[in-house]
Structures are given as C-alpha cells and as structure tokens.
C-alpha positions as CSV (number, residue, x, y, z in Angstrom):
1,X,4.3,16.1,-0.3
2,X,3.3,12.6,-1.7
3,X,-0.3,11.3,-0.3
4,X,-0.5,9.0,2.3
5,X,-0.9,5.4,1.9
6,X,-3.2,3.4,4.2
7,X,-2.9,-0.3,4.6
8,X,-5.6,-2.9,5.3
9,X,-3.7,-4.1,8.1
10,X,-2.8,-0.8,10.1
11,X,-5.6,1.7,10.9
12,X,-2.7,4.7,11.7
13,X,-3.8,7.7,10.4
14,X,-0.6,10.5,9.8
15,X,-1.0,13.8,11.3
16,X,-3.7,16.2,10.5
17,X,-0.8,19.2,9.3
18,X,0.0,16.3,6.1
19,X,-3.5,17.3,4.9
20,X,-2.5,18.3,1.0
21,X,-3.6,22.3,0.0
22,X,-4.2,21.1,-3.5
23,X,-7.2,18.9,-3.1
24,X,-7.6,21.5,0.3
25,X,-7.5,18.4,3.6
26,X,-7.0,15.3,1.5
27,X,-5.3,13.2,3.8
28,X,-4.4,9.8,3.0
29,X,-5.8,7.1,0.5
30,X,-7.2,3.5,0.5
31,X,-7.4,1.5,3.7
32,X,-10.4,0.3,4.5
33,X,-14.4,1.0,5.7
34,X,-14.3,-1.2,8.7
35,X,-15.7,-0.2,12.0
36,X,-12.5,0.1,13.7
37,X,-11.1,2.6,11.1
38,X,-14.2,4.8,10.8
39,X,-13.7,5.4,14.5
40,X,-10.0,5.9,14.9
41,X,-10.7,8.2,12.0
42,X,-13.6,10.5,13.8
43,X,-11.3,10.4,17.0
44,X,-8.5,12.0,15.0
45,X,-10.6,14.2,12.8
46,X,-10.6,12.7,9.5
47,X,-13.6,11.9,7.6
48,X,-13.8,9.3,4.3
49,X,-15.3,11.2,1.7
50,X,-14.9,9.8,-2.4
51,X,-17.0,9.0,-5.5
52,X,-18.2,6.2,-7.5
53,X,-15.6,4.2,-8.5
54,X,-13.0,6.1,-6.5
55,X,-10.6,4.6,-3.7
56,X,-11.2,5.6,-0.8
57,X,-10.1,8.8,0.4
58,X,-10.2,10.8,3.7
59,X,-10.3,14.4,4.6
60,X,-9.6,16.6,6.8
61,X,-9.8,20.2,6.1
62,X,-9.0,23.4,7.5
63,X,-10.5,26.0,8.4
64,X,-13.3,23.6,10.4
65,X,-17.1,24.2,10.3
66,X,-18.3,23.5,14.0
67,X,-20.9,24.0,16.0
68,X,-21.3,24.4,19.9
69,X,-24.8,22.9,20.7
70,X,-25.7,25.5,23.1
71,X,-25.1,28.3,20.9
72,X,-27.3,27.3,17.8
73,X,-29.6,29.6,16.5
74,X,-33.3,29.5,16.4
75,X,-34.7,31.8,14.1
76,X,-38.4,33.5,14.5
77,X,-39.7,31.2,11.6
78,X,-37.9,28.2,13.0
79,X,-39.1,28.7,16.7
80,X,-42.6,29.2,15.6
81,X,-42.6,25.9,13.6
82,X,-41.7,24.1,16.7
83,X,-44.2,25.6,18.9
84,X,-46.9,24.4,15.6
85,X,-45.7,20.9,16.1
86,X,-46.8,20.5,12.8
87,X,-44.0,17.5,12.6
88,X,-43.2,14.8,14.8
89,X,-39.3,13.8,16.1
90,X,-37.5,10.8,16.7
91,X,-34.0,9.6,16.8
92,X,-32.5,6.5,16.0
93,X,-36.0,5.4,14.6
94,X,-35.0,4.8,10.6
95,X,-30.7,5.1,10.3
96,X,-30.9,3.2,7.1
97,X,-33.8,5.2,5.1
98,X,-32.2,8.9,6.5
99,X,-28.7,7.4,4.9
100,X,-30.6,6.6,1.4
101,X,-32.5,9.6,1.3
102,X,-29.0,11.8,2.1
103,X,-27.7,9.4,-0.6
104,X,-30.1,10.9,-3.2
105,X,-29.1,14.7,-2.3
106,X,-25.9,16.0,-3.5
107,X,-23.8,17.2,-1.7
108,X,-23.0,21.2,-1.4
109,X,-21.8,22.3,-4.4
110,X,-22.7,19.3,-6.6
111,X,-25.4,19.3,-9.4
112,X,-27.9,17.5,-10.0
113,X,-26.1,15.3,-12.3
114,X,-23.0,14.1,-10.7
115,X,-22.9,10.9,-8.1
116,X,-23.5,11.6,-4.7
117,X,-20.6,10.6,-2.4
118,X,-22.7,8.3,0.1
119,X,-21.7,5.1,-2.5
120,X,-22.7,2.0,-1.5
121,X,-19.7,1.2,0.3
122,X,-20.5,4.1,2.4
123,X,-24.2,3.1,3.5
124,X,-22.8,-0.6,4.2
125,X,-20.4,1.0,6.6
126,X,-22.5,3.6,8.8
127,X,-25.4,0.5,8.8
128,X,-22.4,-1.4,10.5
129,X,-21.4,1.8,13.0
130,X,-25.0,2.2,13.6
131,X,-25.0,-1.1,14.6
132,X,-22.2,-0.8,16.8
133,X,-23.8,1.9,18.7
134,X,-21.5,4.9,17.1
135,X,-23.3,6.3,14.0
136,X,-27.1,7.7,14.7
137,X,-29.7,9.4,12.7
138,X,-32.6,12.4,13.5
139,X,-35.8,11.8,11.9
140,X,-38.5,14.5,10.7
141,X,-42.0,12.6,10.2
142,X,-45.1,14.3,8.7
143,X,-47.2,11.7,9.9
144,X,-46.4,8.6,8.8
145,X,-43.4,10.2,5.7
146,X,-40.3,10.8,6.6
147,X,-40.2,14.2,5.5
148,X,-36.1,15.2,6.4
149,X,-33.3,13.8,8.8
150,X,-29.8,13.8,9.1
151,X,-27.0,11.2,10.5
152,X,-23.2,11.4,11.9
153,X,-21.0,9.7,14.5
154,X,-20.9,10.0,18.2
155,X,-17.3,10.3,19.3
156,X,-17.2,11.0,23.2
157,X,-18.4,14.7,24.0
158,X,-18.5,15.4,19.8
159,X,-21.1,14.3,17.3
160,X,-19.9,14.4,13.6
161,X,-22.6,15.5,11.2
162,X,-22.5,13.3,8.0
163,X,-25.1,14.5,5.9
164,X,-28.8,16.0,5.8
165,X,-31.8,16.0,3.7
166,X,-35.2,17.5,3.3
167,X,-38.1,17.1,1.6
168,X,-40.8,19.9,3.1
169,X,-39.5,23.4,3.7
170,X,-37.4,24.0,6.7
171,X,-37.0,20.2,7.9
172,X,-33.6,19.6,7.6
173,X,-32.8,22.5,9.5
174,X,-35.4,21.4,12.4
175,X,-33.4,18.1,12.5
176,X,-30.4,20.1,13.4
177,X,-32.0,22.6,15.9
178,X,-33.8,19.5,17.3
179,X,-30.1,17.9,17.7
180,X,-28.3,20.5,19.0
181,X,-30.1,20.9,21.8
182,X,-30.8,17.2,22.5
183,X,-27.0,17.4,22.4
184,X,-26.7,20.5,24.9
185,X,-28.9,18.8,27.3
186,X,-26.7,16.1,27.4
187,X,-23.6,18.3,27.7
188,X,-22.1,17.3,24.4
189,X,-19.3,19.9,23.5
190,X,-19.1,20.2,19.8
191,X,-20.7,19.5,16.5
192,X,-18.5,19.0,14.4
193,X,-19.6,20.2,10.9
194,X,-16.6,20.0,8.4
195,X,-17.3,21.9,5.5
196,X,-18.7,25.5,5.9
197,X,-21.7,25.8,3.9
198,X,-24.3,29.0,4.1
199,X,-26.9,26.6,5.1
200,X,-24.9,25.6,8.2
201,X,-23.4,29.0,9.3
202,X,-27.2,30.8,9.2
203,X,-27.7,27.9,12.4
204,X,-24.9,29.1,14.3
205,X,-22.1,27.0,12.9
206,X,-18.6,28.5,12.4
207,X,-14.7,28.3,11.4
208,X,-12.0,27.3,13.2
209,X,-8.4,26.5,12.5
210,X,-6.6,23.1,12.9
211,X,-4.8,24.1,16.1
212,X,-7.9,25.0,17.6
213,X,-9.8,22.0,16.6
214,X,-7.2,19.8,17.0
215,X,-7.2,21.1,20.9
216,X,-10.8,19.8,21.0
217,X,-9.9,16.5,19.1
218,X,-7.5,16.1,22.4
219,X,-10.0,17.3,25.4
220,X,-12.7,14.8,23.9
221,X,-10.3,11.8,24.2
222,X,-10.9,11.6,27.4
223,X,-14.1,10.3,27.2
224,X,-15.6,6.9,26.2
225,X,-16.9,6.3,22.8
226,X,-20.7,6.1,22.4
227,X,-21.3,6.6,26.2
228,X,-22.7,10.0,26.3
229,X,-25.1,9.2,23.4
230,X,-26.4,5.7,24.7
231,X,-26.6,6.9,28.3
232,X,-29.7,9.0,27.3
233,X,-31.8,5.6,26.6
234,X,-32.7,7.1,23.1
C-alpha cells in the first residue's frame, strides 16, 4: 500500500486501517504544522512524529497505549511524595520551557546521541496550539527550578500526552498522577498515550486495539474542542 500524500491545501487525513505495518502506524506524509491540521489530526487519532531534516510524518499505531484518568495508579512511594509536598504544581505556568526541556530527552528507545523528534518545527507549532487554547503543559517546581513537566493536546473529553521529562527522581511521573486526576475531576475520559512504554504501563496505562480506540475517537466527537480544559479557569 503506497503512503499517503498530504497536501497543503486539504487537511483530510485517510483512514486509521491505511496505517503501514512496516514502519508499524505510519500514516501519511508532508502536509503541513498549522493549527488547523494538528487538530483535525488529534480528533482522528493521528499524531506528527519525524526527525531532523525529515518531512513530516504522522502516526498512528496500533495496539494504543491509553490511560483512563480515574484508574491511574498511585504507588506507596509516589503517594507519600505527595503528602511531603516536597514540590510545588502548576499547569499552564511555562508551555514553552516544558517543550524545550522534553526537546532535550529522547524519546523511548533513543540514545543519547540521536536527535530528539520535538525539531524546531515541532516547538513552533505546539507554541501556536498553546496559544490557541488546545495544547497545555504540567509543571513540577522545586522552588523556583522547574524540576520535570510534561505537555499534550486537549481534544474534547481526551488529552493527548506529547512528551515528558524529569530532572529529580520521580517528577515526571508526579506530573502525570498530578494530571490524571486533575483530568478525572473534570470528567475527562481518556489519556491518550500512544506508544506503550514500561514507564507508562507501571502508572496504569494500557493497550487497546484500533477498533476499540477508534470507538472512543467517535464518542469524544461530540464534544467541543478545548472546552472541558478551559472551563476549569486553569
């Protein structure tokens, strides 16, 4: 099956079942970074993910990694650190200096020496979603250093991890914990996780198949983009 072929001037994605097995969920290629894309993307359940110097490709793999936010998992060590409040919290307080310090960890499976896949292009287009209300970060603070955080997308009822990083023991996985239930408070269905990672799965995350994502892809249509995020005044 040949790869798909976006063009600047349509944002169409093709179905999630034209996902290649060999690269496993590459989609389609090219198109563009623009706001507009990046969403119709998120809706549909594609991601962009490419290197340096690469065009720009997007993803969308199966089996899924997700995540319901009430059903995360708080371990001893973890539930005691919160209870120390050894770190402070914040959300939407520093998008742009989470993305660059994700930008400096690679990404699972990837050495020290080969380019992270948050490229410039990348960080120019979650500043714009963040922007635009859609993309948002978590922020770990010792103090006055931002110690760990992570970032993603809002899409209705689903919030689409990006990436994570962390630079004291433990506080990348607080950002998550910290998010998933800010998330099940505000009756957020899914996180959506992607790839399944060891890291991910000792929180609670798990696989699913395309049908059953793509089921969820379809029940969170329903609901307005951004509005369940923004409606808690964070």
């Amino acid at each position: 099956m040949p790869l798909y072929q976006l063009q600047t001037d349509n944002i169409v994605f093709p179905p999630l079942s034209e996902a290649l097995e060999d690269p496993a969920g590459l989609l389609a290629i090219g198109g563009d970074l623009s706001v507009k894309r990046l969403l119709n993307a998120y809706q549909s359940g594609i991601f962009p993910w490419f290197g340096e110097g690469d065009p720009i490709l997007w993803w969308a793999p199966t089996p899924r990694m997700v995540l319901r936010p009430d059903k995360v998992k708080v371990s001893r060590s973890m539930a005691k650190l919160m209870r120390q409040q050894r770190y402070q919290i914040t959300f939407d307080h520093a998008f742009e200096r989470v993305v660059k310090q994700c930008a400096q960890t690679p990404r699972n499976g990837q050495s020290d020496k080969q380019a992270t896949w948050i490229v410039p292009a990348i960080q120019i287009a979650y500043k714009r979603l963040f922007a635009a209300g859609h993309a948002h970060s978590i922020e770990i603070w010792d103090q006055a250093t931002l110690v760990g955080g992570l970032y993603g997308v809002a899409i209705g009822k689903m919030f689409c991890g990006e990436s994570m990083f962390s630079h004291r023991s433990n506080a990348s996985k607080l950002a998550f914990v910290a998010l998933a239930q800010w998330l099940s408070e505000w009756q957020f269905d899914l996180i959506d996780c992607q790839l399944p990672t060891p890291h991910l799965a000792s929180l609670g995350a798990y696989e699913i198949d395309r049908s059953t994502f793509e089921e969820y892809l379809q029940s969170n249509a329903q609901y307005e983009l951004g509005s369940h995020w923004n409606n808690q005044g964070v």
